[in-house]
C-alpha positions in Angstrom: 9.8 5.4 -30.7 7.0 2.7 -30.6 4.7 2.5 -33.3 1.5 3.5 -30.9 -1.6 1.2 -33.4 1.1 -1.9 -33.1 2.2 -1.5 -29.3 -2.0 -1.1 -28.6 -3.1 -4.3 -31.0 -0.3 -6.4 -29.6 -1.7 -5.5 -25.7 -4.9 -6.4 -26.6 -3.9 -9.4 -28.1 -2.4 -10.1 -24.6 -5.1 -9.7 -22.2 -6.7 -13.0 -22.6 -3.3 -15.1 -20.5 -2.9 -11.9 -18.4 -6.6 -12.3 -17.0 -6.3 -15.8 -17.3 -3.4 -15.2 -15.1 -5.2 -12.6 -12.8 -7.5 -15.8 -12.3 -5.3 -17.8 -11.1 -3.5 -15.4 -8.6 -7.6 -13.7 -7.2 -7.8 -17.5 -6.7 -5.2 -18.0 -4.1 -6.5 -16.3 -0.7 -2.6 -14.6 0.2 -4.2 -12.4 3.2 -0.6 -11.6 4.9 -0.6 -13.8 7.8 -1.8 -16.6 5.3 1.9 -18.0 5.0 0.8 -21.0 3.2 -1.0 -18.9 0.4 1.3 -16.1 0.7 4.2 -18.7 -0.6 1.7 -20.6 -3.5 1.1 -16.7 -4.9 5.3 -16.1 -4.9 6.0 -19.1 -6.8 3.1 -19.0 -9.3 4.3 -15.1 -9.9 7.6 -16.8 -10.6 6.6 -19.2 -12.9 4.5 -16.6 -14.8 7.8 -14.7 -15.1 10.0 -17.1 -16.2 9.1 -17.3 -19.5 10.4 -13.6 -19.8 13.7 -15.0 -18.4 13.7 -14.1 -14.9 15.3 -16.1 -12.4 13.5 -16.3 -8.9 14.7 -15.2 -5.4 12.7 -15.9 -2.4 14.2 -13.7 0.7 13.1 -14.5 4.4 10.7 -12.1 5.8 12.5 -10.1 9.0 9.2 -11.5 10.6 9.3 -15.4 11.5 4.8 -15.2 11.2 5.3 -13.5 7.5 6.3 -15.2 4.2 9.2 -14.7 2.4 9.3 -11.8 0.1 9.8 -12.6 -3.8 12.6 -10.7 -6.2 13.0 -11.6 -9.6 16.3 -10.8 -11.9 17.0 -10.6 -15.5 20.2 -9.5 -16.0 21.0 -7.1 -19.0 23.5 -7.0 -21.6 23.7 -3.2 -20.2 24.7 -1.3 -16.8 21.5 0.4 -16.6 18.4 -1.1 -14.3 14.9 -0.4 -13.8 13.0 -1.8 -10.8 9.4 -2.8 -10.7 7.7 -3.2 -7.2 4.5 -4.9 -6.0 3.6 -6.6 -3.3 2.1 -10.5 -2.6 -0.5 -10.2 0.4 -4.0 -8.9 0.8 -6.2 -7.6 3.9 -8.7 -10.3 3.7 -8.3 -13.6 5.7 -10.1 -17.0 4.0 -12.8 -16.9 6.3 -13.9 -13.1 5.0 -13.8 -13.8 1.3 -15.6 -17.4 2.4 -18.0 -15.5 4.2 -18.8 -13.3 2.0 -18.7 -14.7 -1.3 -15.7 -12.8 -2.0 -14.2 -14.3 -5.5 -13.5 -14.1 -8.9 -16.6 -12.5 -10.7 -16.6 -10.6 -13.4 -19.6 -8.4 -14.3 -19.7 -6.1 -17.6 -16.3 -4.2 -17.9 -15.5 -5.1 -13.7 -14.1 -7.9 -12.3 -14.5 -8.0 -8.8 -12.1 -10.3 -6.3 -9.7 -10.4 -3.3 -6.3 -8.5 -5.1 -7.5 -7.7 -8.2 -7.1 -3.9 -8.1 -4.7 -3.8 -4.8 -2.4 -5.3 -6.0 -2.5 -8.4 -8.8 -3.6 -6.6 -11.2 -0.3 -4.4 -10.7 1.6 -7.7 -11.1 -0.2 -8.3 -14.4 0.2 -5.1 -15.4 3.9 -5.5 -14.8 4.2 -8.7 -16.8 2.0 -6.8 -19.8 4.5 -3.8 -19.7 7.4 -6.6 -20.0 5.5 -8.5 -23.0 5.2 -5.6 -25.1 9.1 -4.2 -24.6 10.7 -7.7 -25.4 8.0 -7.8 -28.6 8.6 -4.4 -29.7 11.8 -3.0 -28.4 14.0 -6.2 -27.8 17.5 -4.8 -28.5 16.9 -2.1 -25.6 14.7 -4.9 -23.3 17.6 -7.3 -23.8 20.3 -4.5 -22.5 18.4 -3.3 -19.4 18.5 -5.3 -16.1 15.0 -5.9 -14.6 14.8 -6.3 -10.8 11.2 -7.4 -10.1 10.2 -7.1 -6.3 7.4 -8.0 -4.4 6.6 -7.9 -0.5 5.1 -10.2 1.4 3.8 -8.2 4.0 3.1 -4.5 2.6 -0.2 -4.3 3.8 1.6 -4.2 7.3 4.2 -2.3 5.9 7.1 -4.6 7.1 10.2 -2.2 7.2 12.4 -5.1 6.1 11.6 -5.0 2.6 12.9 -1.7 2.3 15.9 -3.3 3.0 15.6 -6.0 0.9 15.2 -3.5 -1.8 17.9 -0.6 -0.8 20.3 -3.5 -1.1 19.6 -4.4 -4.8 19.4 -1.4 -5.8 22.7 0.7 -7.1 24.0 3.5 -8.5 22.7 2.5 -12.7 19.1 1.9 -11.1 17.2 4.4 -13.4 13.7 4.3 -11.5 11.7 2.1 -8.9 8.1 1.9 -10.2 5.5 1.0 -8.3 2.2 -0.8 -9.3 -0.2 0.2 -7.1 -3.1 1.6 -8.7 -3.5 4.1 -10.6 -5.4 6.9 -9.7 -8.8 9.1 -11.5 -9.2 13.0 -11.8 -12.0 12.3 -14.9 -10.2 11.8 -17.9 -6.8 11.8 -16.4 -4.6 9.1 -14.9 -2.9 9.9 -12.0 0.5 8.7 -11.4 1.2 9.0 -7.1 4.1 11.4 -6.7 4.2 11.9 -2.4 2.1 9.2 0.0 1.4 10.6 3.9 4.2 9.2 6.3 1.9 7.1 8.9 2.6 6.5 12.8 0.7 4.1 15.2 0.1 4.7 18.8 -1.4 3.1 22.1 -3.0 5.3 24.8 -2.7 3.1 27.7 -5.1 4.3 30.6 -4.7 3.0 35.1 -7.4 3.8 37.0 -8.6 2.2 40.3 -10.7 -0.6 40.2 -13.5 -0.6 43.0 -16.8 -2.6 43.8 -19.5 -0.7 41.5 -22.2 -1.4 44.1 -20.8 -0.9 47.5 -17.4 1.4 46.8 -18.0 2.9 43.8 -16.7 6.7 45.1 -13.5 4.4 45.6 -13.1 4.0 42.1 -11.0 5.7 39.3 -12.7 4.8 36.2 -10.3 4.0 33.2 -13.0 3.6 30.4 -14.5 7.3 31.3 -11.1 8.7 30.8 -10.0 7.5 28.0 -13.1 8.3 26.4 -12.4 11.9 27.5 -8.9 11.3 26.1 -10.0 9.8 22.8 -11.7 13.0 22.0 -9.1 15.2 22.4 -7.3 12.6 20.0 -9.8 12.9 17.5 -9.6 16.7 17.8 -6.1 16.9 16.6 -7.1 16.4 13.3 -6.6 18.9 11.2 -7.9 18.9 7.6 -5.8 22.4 6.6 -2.3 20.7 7.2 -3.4 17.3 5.9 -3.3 15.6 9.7 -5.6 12.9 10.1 -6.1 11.1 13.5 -8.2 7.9 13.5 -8.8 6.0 16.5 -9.0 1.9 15.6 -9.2 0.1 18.2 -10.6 0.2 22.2 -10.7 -2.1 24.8 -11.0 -1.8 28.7 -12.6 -3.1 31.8 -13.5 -7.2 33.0 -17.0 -7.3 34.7 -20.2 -5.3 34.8 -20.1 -4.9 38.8 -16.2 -3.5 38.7 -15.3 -0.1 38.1 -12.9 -0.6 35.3 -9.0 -0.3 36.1 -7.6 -0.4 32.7 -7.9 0.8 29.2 -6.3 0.8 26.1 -6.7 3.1 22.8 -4.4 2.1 19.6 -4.7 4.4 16.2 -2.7 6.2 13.6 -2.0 9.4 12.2 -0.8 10.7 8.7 0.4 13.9 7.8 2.2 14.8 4.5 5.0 16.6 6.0 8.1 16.5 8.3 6.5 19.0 10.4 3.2 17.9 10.5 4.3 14.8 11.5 6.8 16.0 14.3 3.9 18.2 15.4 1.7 14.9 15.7 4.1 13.2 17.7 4.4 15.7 20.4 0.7 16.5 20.9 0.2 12.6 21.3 2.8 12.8 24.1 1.6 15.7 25.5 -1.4 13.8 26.9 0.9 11.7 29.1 0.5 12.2 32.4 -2.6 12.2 35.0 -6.1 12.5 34.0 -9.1 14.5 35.1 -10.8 11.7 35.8 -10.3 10.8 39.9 -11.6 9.1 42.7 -14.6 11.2 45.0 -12.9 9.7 47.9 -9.3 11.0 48.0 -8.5 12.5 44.4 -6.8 9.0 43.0 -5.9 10.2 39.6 -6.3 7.4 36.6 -2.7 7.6 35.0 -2.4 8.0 31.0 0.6 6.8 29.1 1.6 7.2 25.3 3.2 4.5 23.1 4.4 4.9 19.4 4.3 1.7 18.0 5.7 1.7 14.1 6.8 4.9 12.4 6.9 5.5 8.4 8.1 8.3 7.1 6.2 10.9 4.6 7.3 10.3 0.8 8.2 13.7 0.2 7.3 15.3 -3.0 11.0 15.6 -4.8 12.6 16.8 -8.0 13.5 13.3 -9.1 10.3 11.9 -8.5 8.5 14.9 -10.2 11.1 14.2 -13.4 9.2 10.6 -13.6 6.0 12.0 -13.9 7.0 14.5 -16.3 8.0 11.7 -19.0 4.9 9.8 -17.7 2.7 12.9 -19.0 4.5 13.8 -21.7 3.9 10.0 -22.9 0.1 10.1 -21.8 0.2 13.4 -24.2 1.3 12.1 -27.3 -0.7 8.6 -27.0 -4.3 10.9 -26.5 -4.3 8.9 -22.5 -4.0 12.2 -21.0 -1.8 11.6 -17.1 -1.6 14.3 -14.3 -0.5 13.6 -10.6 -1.3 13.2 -7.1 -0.1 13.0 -3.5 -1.6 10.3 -2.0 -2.9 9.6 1.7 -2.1 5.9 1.3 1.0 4.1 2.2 3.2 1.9 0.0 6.2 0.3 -0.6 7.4 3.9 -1.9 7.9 5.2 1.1 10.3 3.3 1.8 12.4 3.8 -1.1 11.7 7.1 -2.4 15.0 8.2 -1.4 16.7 5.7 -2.5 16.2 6.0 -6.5 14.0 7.7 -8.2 10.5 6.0 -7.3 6.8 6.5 -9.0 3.9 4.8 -8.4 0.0 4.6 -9.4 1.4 2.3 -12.2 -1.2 -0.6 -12.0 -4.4 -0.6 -13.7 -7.8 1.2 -12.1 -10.2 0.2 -9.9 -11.7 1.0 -6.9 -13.3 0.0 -3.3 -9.7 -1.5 -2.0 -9.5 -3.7 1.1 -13.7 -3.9 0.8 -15.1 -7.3 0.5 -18.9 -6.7 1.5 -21.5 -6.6 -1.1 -24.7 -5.2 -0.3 -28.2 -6.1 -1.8 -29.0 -2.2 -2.8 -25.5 -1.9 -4.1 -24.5 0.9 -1.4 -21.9 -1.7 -0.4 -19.6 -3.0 -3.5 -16.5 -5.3 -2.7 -13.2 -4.5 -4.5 -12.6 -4.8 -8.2 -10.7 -3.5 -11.4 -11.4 -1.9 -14.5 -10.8 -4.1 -17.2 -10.3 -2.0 -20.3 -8.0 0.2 -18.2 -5.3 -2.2 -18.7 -4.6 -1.7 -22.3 -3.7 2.2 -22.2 -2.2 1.9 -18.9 0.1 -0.7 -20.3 0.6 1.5 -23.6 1.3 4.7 -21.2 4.3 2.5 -18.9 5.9 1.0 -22.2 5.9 4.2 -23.4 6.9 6.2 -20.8 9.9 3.5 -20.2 11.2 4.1 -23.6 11.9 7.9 -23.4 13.2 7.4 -20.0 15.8 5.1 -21.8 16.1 7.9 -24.4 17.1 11.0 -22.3 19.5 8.3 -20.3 21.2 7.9 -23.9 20.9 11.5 -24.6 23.2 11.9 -21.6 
């Protein structure tokens, strides 16, 4: 086992290049339809990786408007393999962080910036994790192969890189950790053992358009019934089962004087569970059909239609995932950094892998206020940052936790 005081001075003495390297890759705006900076942050990851001797892979997005996604190898003396997953892109295009002085800026023990909690700081926290098992445990760092992935496009959740994953993957890969952030129940780090599966939808709404002066009674507004629509949307929340509706988007109608023919709704929902989800799906479709909104004159009916646009299934809470987190806490217990778990309503690359190998997440360091770029003068607005002395016993707990997953592999 590591010798804990060594494996914690050596991090430390790290963290100067790996923020110096967090820097660097804050300071590269790779918002996902950004292909340019998208493509600068791949190959400055790869660079920062080679040193570590990984060789660099750059796979073509399924999608022509996307970058390519990034997978580095080092190839082990061993048959065993360990994946580590991240992803390249942000939320925030370069006019956003431009416009609102969204940058590098550290303040006290935060440093705030585009990517630094979701997700280069899981990058870095990868690369620390690396450092300290070739410096401390190179005979077993030297026999593992390391697969290093990163997406392009996660924060759309491009179903390719599933793919792109599945198909490196084989039967010696011992786990797929993923470095999104860690999560915080007080004291406790959370490692993410289930994420909500997610669909998208479009309520499309026909009405009659009509003069709004001289035929209005002709008319069959759209607008008015989907806004009667919307709310039975909203109402199929439900908080006990862990369904969540939101409505995102709305647009409808051309000019003031027209009663509006058309109108359009798009949103998601997330539920935790096969059923739940199923359950979503049908009472989305179930509001196909005619509407109650119609025309005085002769009952013209405005006409609703339902549209699923991407599906991603739940990450289902399982007993190989759950036999992760296990060795995570037991590793959080004997370094005093105690771990717990949670199910998370978020999406990742997880959950497109989950049942593939065995697949963890929350790995990265903390933070908080993800895919938030506004700062407010009274501070009831704060923009994304991380928590800089999180890194250290996060790193410690992942080394750690590594090891003894090595251990009961050789115990087998």
């Amino acid at each position: 086992m590591l010798n804990d005081a060594s494996l914690m001075k050596f991090l430390k003495g790290q963290m100067p290049a790996a923020l110096e390297m967090l820097r660097q890759m804050v300071g590269i705006n790779s918002f996902t339809g950004n292909q340019q900076g998208v493509d600068r942050l791949g190959r400055l990851t790869a660079e920062c990786f080679a040193p570590l001797g990984f060789t660099a892979e750059f796979v073509p997005s399924a999608n022509p408007n996307y970058c390519d996604h990034l997978v580095l190898t080092r190839r082990g003396r061993g048959t065993n393999n360990i994946a580590m997953v991240s992803h390249l892109d942000t939320v925030f295009p370069p006019e956003e962080e431009e416009r609102n002085n969204f940058r590098w800026q550290p303040e006290g023990d935060r440093i705030y910036g585009p990517g630094t909690h979701d997700i280069k700081g899981g990058t870095v926290m990868m690369w620390l994790v690396l450092q300290a098992l070739r410096a401390h445990t190179p005979t077993v760092f030297e026999a593992i192969t390391w697969k290093l992935l990163w997406n392009s496009s996660e924060e759309t959740l491009s179903q390719d890189f599933g793919e792109v994953c599945r198909s490196r993957f084989d039967r010696d890969t011992l786990a797929a950790l993923v470095f999104e952030s860690e999560g915080r129940l007080g004291d406790e780090r959370l490692v993410v053992v289930a994420r909500k599966g997610r669909g998208t939808w479009r309520v499309k709404v026909t009405g009659r358009g009509a003069h709004a002066g001289a035929k209005h009674p002709h008319g069959a507004n759209a607008i008015v019934q989907l806004a009667h629509t919307l709310q039975r949307v909203a109402a199929l929340t439900n908080y006990k089962q862990d369904l969540t509706f939101n409505v995102g988007t709305i647009s409808g109608g051309t000019v003031l004087n027209r009663v509006p023919h058309e109108a359009v709704a798009e949103g998601e929902f997330r539920a935790f569970t096969p059923e739940a989800y199923a359950q979503a799906k049908v009472a989305l479709l179930a509001l196909a059909g005619p509407g109650e909104v119609r025309s005085p004159v002769d009952r013209y009916a405005c006409d609703l239609k339902v549209e699923f646009l991407t599906e991603s299934r739940p990450w289902l809470r399982n007993p190989a995932t759950d036999r992760l987190a296990a060795i995570w806490q037991e590793a959080g217990k004997e370094l005093g950094f105690p771990a717990g778990v949670e199910e998370r309503g978020g999406l990742s690359d997880g959950n497109l892998i989950w049942d593939a190998v065995p697949t963890l997440d929350g790995l990265g360091p903390w933070g908080d206020n993800d895919h938030c770029s506004e700062r407010s003068a009274d501070g009831s607005k704060l923009p994304e940052y991380v928590d800089v002395p999180s890194f250290v016993p996060k790193a410690a707990l992942n080394t750690c936790a590594i090891m003894k997953l090595l251990e009961q592999r050789s115990d087998r």
